[in-house]
C-alpha positions as CSV (number, residue, x, y, z in Angstrom):
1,X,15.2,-23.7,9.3
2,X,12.9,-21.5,7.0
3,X,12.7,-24.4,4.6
4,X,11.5,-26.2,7.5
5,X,9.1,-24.0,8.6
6,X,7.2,-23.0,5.6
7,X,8.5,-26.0,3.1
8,X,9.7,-23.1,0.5
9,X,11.2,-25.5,-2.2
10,X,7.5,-27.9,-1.3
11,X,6.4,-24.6,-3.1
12,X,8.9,-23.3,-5.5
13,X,10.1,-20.2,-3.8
14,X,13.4,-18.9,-2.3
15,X,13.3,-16.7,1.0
16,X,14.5,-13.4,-1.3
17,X,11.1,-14.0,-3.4
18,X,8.8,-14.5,0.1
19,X,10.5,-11.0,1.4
20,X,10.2,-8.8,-1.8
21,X,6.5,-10.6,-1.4
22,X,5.7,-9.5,1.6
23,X,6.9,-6.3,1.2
24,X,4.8,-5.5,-1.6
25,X,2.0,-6.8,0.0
26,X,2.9,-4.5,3.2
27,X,3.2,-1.6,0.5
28,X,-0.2,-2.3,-0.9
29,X,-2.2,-2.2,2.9
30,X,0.3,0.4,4.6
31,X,-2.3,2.8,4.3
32,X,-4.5,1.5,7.1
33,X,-1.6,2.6,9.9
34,X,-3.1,5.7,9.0
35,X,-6.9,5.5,7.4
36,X,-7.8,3.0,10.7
37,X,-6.6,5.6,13.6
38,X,-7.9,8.8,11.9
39,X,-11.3,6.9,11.6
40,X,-11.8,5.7,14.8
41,X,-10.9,8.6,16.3
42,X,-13.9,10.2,15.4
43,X,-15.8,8.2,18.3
44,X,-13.6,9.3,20.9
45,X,-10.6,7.0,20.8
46,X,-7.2,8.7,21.3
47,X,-5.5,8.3,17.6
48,X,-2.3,7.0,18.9
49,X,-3.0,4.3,20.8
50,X,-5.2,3.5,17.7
51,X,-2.6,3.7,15.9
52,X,-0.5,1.1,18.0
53,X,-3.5,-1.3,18.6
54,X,-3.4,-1.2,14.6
55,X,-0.3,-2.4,14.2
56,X,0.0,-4.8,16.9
57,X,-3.4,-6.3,15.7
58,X,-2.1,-7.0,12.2
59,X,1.5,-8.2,13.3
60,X,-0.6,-11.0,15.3
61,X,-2.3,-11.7,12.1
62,X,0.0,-12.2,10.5
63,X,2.4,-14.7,12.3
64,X,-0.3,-16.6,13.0
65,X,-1.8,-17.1,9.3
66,X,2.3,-17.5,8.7
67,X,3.7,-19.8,11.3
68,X,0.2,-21.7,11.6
69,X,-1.7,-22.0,8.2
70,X,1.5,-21.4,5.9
71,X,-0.3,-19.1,3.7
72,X,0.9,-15.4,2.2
73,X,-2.1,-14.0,3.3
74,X,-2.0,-10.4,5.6
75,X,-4.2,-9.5,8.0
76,X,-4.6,-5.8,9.5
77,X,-8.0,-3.9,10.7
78,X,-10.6,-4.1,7.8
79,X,-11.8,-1.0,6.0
80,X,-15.8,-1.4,5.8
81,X,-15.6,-2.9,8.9
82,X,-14.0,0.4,11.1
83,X,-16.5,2.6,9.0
84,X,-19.5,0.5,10.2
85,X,-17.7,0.4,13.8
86,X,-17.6,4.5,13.7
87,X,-20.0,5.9,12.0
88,X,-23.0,3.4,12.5
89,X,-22.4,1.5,16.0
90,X,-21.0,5.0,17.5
91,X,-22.3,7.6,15.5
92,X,-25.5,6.5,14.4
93,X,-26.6,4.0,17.3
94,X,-25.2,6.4,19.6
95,X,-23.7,3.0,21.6
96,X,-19.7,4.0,23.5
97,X,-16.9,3.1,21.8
98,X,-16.2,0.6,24.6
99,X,-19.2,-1.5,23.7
100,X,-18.0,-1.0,20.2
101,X,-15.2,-2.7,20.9
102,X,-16.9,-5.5,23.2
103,X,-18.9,-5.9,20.2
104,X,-16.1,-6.7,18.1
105,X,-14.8,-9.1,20.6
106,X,-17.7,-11.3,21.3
107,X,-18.0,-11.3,17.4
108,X,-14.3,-12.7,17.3
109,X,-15.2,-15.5,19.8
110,X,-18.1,-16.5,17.7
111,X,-16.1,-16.3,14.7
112,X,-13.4,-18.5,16.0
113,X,-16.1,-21.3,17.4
114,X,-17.6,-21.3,14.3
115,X,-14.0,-21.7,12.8
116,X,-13.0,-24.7,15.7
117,X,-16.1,-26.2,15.1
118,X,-15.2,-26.4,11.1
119,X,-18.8,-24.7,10.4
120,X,-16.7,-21.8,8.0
121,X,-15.1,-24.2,6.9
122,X,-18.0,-26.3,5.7
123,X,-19.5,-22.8,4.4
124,X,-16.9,-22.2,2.8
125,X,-16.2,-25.3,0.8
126,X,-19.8,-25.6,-0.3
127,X,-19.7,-22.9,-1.9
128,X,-19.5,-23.4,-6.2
129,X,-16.2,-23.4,-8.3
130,X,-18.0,-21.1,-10.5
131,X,-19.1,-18.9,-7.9
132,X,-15.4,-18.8,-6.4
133,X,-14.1,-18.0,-9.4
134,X,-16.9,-15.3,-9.4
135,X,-16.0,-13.7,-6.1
136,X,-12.1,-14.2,-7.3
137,X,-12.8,-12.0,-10.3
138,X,-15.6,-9.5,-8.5
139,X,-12.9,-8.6,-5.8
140,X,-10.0,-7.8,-8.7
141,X,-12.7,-5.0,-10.0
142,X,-13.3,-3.9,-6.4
143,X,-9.3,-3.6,-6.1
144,X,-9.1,-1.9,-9.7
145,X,-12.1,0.5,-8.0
146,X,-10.2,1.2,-5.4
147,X,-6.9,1.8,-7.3
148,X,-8.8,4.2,-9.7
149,X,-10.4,6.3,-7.0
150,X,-7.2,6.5,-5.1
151,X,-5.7,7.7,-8.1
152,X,-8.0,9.9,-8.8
153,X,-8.8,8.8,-11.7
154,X,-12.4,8.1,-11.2
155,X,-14.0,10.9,-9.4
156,X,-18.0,11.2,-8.0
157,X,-20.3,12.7,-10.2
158,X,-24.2,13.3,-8.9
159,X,-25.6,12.7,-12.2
160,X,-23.7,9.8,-13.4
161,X,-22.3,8.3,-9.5
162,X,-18.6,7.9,-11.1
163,X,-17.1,10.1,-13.7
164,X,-13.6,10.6,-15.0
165,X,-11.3,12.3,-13.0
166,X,-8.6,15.0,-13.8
167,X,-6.0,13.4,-15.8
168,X,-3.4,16.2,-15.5
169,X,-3.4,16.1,-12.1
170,X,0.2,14.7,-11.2
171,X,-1.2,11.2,-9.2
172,X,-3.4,10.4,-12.3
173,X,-0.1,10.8,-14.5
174,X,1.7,8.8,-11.7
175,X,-0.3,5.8,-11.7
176,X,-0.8,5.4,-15.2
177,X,2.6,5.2,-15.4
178,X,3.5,2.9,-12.8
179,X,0.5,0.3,-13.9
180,X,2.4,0.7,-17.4
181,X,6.0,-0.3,-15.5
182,X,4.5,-2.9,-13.4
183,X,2.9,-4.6,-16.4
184,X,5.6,-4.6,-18.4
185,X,8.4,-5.5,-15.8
186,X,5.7,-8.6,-15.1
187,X,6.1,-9.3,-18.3
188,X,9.8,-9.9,-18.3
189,X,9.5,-11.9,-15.5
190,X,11.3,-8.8,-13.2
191,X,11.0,-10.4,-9.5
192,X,9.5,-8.3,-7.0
193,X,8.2,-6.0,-10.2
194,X,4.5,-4.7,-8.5
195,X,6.8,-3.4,-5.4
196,X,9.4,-2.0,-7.9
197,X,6.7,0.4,-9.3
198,X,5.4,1.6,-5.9
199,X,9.1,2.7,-5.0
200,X,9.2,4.5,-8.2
201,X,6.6,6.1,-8.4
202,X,7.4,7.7,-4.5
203,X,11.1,8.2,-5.8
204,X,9.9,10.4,-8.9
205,X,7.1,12.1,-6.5
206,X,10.0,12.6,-3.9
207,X,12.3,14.2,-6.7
208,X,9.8,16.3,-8.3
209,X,8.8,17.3,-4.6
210,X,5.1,16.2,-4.9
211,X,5.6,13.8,-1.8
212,X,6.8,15.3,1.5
213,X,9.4,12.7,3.3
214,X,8.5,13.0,6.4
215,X,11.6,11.7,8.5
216,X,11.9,7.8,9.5
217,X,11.8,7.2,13.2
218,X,9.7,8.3,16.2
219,X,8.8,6.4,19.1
220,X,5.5,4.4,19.6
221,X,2.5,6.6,21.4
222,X,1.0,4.9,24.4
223,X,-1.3,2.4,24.1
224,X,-3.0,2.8,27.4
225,X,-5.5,4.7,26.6
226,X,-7.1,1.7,24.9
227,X,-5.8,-0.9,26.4
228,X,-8.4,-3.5,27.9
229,X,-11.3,-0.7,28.0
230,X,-13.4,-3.1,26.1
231,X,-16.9,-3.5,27.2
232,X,-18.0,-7.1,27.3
233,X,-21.0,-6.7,29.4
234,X,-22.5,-4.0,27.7
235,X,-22.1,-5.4,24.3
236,X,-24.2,-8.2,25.6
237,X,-26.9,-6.2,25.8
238,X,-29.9,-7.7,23.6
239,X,-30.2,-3.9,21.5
240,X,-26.3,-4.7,20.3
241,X,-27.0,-8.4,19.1
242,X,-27.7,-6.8,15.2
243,X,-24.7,-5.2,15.7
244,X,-22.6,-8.4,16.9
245,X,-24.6,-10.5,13.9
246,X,-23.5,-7.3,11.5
247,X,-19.6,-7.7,12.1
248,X,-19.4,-11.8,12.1
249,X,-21.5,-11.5,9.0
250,X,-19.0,-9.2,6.9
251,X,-15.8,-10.7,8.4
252,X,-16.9,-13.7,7.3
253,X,-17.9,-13.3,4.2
254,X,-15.2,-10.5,3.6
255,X,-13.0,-13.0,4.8
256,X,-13.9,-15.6,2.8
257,X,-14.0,-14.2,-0.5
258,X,-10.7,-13.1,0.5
259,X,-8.9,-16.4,1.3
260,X,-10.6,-17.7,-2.0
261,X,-9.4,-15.1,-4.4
262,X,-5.9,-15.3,-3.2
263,X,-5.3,-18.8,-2.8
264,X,-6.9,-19.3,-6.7
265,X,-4.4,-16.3,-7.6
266,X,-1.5,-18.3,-5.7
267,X,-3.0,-21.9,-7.4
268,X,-3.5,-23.2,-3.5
269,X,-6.6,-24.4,-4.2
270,X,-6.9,-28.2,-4.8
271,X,-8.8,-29.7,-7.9
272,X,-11.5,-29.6,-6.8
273,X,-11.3,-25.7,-5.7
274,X,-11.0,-26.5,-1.7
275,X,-8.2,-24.7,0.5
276,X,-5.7,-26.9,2.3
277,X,-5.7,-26.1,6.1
278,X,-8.9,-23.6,5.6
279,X,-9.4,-23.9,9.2
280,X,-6.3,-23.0,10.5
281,X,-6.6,-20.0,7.6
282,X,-9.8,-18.9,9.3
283,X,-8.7,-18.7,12.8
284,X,-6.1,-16.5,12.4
285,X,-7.9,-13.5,11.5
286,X,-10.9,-14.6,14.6
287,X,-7.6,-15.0,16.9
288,X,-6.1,-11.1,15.9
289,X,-9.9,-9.8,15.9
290,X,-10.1,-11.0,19.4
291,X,-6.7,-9.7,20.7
292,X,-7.1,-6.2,18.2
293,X,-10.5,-5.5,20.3
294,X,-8.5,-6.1,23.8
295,X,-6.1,-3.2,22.5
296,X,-8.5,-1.1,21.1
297,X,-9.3,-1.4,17.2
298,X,-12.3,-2.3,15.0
299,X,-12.2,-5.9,13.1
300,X,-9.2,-7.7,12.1
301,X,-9.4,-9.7,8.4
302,X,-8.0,-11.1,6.0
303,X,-6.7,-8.6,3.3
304,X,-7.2,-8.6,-0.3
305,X,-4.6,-6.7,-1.4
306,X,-2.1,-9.9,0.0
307,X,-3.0,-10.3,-4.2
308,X,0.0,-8.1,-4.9
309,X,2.1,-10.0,-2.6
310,X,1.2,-13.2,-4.7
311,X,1.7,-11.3,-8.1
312,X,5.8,-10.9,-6.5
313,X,5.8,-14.3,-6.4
314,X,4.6,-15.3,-2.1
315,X,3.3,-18.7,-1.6
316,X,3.9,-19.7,1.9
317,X,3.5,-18.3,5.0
318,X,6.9,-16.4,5.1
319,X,5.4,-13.7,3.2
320,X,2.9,-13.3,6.0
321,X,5.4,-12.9,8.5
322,X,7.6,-10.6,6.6
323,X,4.6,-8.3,6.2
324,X,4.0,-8.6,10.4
325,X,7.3,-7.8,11.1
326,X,7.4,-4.5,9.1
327,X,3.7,-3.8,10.8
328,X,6.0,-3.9,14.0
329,X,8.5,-1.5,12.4
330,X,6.0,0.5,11.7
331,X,5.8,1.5,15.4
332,X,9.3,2.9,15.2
333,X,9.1,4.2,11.4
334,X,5.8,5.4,10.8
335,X,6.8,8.4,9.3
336,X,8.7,6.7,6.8
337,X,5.7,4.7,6.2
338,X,3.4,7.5,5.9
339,X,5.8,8.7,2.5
340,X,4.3,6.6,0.3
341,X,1.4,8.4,-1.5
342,X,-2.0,6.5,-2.4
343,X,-1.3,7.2,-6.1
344,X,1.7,4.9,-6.3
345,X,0.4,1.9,-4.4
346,X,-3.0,2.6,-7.0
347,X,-1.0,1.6,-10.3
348,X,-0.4,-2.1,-8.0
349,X,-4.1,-2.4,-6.9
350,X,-4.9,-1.9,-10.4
351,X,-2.3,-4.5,-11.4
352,X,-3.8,-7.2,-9.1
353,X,-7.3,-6.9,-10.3
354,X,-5.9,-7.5,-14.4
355,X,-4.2,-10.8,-12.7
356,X,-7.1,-11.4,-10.3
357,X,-10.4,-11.5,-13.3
358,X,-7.6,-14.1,-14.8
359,X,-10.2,-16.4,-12.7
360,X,-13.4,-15.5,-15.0
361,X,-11.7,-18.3,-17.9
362,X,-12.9,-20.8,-15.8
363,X,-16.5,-20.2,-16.2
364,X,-18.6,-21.9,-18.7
365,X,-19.9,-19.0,-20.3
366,X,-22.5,-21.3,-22.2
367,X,-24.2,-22.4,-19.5
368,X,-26.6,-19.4,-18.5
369,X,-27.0,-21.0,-14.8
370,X,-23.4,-20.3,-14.2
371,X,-22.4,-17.4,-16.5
372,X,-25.5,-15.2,-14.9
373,X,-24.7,-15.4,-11.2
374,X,-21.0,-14.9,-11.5
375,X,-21.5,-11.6,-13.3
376,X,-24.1,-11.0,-10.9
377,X,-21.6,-10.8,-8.4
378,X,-18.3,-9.7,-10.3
379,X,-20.1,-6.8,-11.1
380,X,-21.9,-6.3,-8.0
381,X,-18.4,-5.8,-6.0
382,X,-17.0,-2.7,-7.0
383,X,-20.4,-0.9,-8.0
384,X,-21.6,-1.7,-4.1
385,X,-18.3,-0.9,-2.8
386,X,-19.0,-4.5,-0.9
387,X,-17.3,-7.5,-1.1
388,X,-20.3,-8.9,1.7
389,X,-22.8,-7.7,-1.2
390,X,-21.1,-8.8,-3.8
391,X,-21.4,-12.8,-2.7
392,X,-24.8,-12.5,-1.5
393,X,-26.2,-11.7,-4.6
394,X,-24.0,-14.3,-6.2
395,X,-25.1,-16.5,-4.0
396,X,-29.1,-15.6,-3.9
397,X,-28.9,-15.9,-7.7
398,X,-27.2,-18.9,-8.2
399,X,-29.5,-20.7,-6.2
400,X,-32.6,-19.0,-7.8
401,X,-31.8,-19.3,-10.9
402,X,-30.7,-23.3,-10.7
403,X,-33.8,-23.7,-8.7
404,X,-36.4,-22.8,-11.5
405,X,-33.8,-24.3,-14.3
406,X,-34.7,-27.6,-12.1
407,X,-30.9,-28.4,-11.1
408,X,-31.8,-28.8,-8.1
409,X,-28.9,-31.6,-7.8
410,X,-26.4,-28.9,-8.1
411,X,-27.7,-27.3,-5.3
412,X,-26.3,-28.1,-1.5
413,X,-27.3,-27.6,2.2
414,X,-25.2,-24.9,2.4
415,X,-26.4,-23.2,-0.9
416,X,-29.8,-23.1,0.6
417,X,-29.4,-22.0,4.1
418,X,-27.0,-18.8,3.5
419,X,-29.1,-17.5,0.5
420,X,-32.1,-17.5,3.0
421,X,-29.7,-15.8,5.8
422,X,-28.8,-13.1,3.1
423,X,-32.1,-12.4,2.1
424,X,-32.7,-12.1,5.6
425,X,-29.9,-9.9,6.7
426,X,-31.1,-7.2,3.6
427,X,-34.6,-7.4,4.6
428,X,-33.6,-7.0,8.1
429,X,-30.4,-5.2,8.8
430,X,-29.9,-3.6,5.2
């Protein structure tokens, strides 16, 4: 019946490599269970029923990219996007988390109509195999960022931004050592070898008591005091239409780069670098934003780290479901989930981003007009701490710098109208 479903020998997997891939993938994101409800609690919203809205969001996700599109791609509440949520549309703006949350709603219908319509998809598709491979490579930095900082490894520094961290601190040791056992059990071929190194890692920590286990069942919190307190109305307001613009931008663009990074990872892109089913990819995460925002969280996406998923060997939708069903479990077990220390799922974001600038030999590093722009935005990623950043400038420059080279016959529609719309939206709304 699985076979059926998600044509697993169509794409040369078994149903033991789809569940060791989605549980490293759920290893990877498991943070957010706790990052999301912390966050958004800070506008008013009681943490637990945050906390369930989080999971239930990301389970919905997630069965619909798995059971719909077929693709091993996870979904759960997007970091950036509760920050902007909490601290800018709440804290800063000074609007109610309700309208928040209407916000994010009406930005999920428009996001779906857009994705119905096939406009995404037409975005999407015009954009540049170079510049795919671009974003493909500029989000593995952003991972290896990420992974470094968690790790603490890279540290702030006011006269330099980003300076080494301790490295005799025990999570620096940790995760140089499980990105050394991940690599090299890759390299024997070791199934299910990324999530292999995050359960050691939390073993030794566990052993050497550096990680406190903190039990493995409890029951779910209430969810009523989020439930359906969304306010529609007052989102509509016209002072709130920067804001709605603001989270369809970055989820779509977040979103984008996402899908396209993976799927070239997972070699689901055709020939020509388009995405099978792309449009039933895109509604999935418009469909869980919708329904999150109903139960009270900040944007649903599409989540990069699915990467490490792909690097255990996922490619079909099964993996997406395994990694909704432990988001479920997760209501039941969350203290078990809340074990695993950021240090030992760093050595596996650090992992994905070697496998992920894989994608860079595909440029044609003679041809200025193509080299420029996807270093442009390779580089811009993890230095902007913005994927959304990232592809604008990519974007902008690529279709700058072919302008004035006079290849104006590798430009397209599309090419045109969103450089304009980005140059716009950092004139405009920064």
């Amino acid at each position: 019946m699985l076979d059926r479903i998600f044509k697993l020998k169509e794409h040369n997997t078994s149903i033991k490599t789809e569940v060791i891939a989605g549980i490293t993938t759920f290893l990877t994101m498991a943070y957010i269970i706790f990052v999301n409800p912390s966050m958004l609690a800070s506008t008013g919203m009681d943490a637990g029923a945050v906390f369930v809205a989080t999971c239930l969001a990301a389970a919905i996700g997630c069965f619909v990219m798995g059971f719909w599109a077929n693709y091993p791609i996870a979904l759960a509440p997007g970091m950036g996007l509760n920050a902007f949520f909490s601290f800018t549309v709440v804290g800063q703006m000074g609007y109610s988390w309700e309208t928040a949350l209407g916000a994010v709603f009406i930005s999920g219908v428009c996001f779906f109509l857009l994705s119905v319509f096939r406009i995404r998809e037409w975005i999407i598709n015009s954009i540049p195999l170079a510049l795919k491979a671009g974003i493909g490579a500029g989000i593995g930095l952003f991972l290896g960022f990420i992974g470094l900082k968690n790790a603490g490894i890279v540290v702030d520094n006011p006269a330099t931004l980003v300076t080494i961290g301790d490295m005799g601190q025990w999570g620096a040791i940790m995760a140089c050592i499980g990105f050394v056992l991940i690599a090299a059990l890759y390299y024997r071929q070791v199934t299910g070898s990324v999530m292999i190194g995050i359960l050691a890692i939390t073993l030794v920590s566990l052993i050497a008591g550096q990680t406190e286990f903190n039990g493995v069942f409890s029951a779910p919190p209430s969810l009523a005091p989020t439930l359906g307190q969304l306010d529609i109305a007052g989102a509509l307001s016209i002072g709130l239409v920067s804001v709605i613009f603001s989270f369809l931008f970055v989820d779509l663009f977040d979103t984008s780069g996402t899908l396209i990074a993976v799927a070239q990872k997972g070699k689901l892109l055709t020939p020509d670098g388009k995405l099978p089913r792309l449009g039933r990819a895109l509604m999935a995460d418009s469909t869980a934003t919708m329904a999150g925002s109903v139960m009270g969280t900040s944007t649903t996406t599409s989540y990069v780290e699915s990467g490490a998923g792909i690097a255990a060997g996922g490619r079909t939708g099964l993996t997406a479901v395994v990694v909704g069903i432990l988001f479920l479990a997760c209501l039941f077990m969350s203290p078990l989930a809340g074990t695993i220390p950021a240090y030992a799922t760093a050595p596996a974001l650090l992992f994905v981003a070697v496998l992920m600038t894989h994608s860079l030999i595909q440029i044609n590093w003679d041809d200025i007009t193509e080299a420029a722009p996807v270093v442009i935005a390779a580089v811009s990623m993890p230095l902007t701490f913005s994927i959304t950043t990232g592809i604008a400038f990519g974007l902008i420059s690529y279709t700058a710098i072919k302008a004035l080279s006079g290849r104006f016959d590798q430009l397209n529609p599309a090419l045109w109208i969103l450089s304009a719309l980005f140059i716009v939206k950092m004139a405009f709304y920064g």
